[in-house]
N, C-alpha and C positions, 0 to 999 in steps of 0.2 A: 259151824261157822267157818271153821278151818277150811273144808269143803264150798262151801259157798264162796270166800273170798279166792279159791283158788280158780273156783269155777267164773266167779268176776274178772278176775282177773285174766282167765284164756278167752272167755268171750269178750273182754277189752280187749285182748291183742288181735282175736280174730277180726274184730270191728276194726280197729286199725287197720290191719292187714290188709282187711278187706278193701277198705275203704282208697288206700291208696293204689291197688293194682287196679281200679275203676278210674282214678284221677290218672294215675299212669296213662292207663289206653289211652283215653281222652286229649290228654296233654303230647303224648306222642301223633293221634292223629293232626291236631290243629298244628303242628312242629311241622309235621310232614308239607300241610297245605300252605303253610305259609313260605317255609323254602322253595316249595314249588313255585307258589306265585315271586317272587322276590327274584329268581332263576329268571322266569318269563320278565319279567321287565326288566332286569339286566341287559339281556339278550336283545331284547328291542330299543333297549336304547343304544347297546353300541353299535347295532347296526344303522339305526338311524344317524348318528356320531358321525361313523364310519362314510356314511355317503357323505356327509356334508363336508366332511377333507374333503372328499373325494374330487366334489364338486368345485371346491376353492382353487385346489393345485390347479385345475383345469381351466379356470375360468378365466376372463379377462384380464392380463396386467400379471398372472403370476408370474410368468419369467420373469420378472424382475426381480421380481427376490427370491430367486433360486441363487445357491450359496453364500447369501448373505446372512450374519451372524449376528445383526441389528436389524431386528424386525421392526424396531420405531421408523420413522419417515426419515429420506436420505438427509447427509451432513448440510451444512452451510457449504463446504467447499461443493459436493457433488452437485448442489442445487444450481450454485451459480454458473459451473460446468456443465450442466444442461439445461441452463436458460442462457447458455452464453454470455454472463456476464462474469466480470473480474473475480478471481478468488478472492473470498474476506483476508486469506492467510498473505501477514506481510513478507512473506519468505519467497511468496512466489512473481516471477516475473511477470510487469505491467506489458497489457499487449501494446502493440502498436510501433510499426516500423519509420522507417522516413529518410529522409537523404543526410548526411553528415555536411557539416561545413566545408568538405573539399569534394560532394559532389558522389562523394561513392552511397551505394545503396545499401540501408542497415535495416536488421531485422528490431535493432533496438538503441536508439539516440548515445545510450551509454557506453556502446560500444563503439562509438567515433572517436574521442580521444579530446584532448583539446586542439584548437585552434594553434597554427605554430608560424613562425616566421613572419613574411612580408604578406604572404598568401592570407594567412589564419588574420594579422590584423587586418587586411582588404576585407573579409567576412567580416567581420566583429563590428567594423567603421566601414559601412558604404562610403564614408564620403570620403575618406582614405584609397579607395578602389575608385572614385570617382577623379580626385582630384589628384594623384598618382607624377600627375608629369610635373606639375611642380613641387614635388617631393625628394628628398635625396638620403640618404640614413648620417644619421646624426653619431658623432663619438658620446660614448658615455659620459657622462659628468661625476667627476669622483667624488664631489662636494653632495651629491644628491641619493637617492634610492639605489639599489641594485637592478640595473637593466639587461635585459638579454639582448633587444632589438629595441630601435628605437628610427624613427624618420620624423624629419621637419618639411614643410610646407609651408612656402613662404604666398601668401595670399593679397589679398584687399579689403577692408570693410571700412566704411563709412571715408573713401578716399583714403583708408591711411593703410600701409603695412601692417598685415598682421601675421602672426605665425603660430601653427598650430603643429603640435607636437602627436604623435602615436607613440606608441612604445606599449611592449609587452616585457612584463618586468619578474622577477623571480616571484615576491611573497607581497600580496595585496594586502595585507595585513602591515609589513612592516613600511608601507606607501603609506597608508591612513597614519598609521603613528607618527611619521616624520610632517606629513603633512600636519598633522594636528600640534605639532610642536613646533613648526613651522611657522603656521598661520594662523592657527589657534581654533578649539573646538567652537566658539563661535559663530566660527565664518565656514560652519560644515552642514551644511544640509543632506539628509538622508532619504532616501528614491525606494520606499519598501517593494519588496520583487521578489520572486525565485531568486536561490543560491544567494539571499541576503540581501537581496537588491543591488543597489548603487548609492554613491555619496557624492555631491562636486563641494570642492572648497572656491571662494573664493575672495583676492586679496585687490580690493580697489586701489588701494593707500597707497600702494608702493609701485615704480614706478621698473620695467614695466609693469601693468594692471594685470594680473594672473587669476584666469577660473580652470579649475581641474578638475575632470568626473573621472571616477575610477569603479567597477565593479568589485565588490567587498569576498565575492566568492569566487572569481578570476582574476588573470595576473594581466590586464588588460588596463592603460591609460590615458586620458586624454587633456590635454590641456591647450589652452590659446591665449597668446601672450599679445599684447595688445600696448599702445603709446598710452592713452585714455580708456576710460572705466568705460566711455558707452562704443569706443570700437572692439573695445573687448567683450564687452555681453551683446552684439551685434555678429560680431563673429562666431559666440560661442552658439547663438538659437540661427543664425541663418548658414554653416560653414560646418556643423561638427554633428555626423547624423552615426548613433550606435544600436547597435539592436538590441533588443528586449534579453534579459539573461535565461530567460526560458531558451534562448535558439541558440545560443555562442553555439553548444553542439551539432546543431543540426535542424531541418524541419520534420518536424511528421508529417505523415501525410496524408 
């Protein structure tokens, strides 16, 4: 028994044994074939890989994105830079040149400056530049706003004297106040516009009959004082011509 279980037990291990240096080979060759094959398609695919860069860098449109670090499609800013149209970014300067109010040639309206003196109000008020010879500059009125320049114009409407006033004044702001406490926000109508628009006051009641339009975002005024309320609004729409607040600067062009 002792013999025979010994002898079971070496022909157990030799079956074992046996058994696995057969699965071994086996398992080693099918290893072999398959690294082989896995190798070969490796191989073919990065060569096929490999051309199709290849192909890309070359092909139409790559230099354009040669050293660029965003392969997604250009910015908003680059796109409108090469459709030619305005940067979205509010940082950057609007194009568009044009002449300044005293005639010089700008690359850009903002750098004209304002409108100054007898000149700058002649621009501001054609009809100031128009009607010029019967104009003569006025002293300041210390009861009133702070003026820099100021000229009167002694005129005509409906047979009666009337006289209309220019003046370019330090702060438009503190015109509108005075006036509004003057004459009262009632009697204030508002002109919406660029740079705030404009506003005219005016005062039928009182004698003489006063309308005043001033620009709210320049230091620019105008008024026409009149005997009667209808020589005074005759004067103000047929005698008192101002330009649009987009231009005080200058035209584009």
């Amino acid at each position: 028994m002792v013999g025979g279980a010994g002898a079971l037990r070496l022909v157990g291990t030799q079956e074992v044994r046996g058994g696995m240096s057969d699965a071994d080979s086996r398992l080693h060759w099918r290893d072999a074939m398959v690294v082989t094959l896995l190798a070969v398609v490796l191989v073919a695919g990065l060569v096929h890989f490999g051309r199709g860069l290849g192909g890309s860098s070359r092909g139409p449109g790559a230099g354009r994105l040669e050293g660029s670090s965003t392969p997604a499609g250009p910015t908003g800013e680059a796109t409108a830079q090469l459709e030619g149209a305005p940067s979205s970014d509010p940082a950057s300067p609007a194009p568009g040149g044009g002449t300044c109010w005293d005639g010089r040639d700008t690359t850009s309206l903002r750098l004209c400056g304002l409108p100054d003196g007898a000149r700058g109000l002649a621009w501001v008020f054609p009809s100031f530049a128009r009607d010029r010879e019967q104009c003569h500059r006025a002293r300041p009125n210390a009861d009133s706003y702070p003026v820099v320049e100021s000229y009167e114009c002694v005129q005509q409407a409906m047979g009666q004297p009337v006289t209309v006033t220019y003046e370019q004044v330090r702060d438009p702001a503190q015109v509108d106040q005075w006036l509004q406490a003057r004459i009262g926000a009632a009697h204030r109508l508002t002109i919406p516009g660029a740079h705030g628009g404009r506003c005219v006051f005016w005062d039928l009641v009182a004698r003489p009959a006063r309308i005043t339009g001033l620009y709210l975002g320049f230091p620019y005024v105008v008024s026409v004082y009149a005997a009667t309320p209808h020589a005074a609004d005759r004067a103000w729409h047929k005698l008192v011509e101002q330009r649009p607040p987009q231009v005080v600067h200058g035209v584009k062009v």
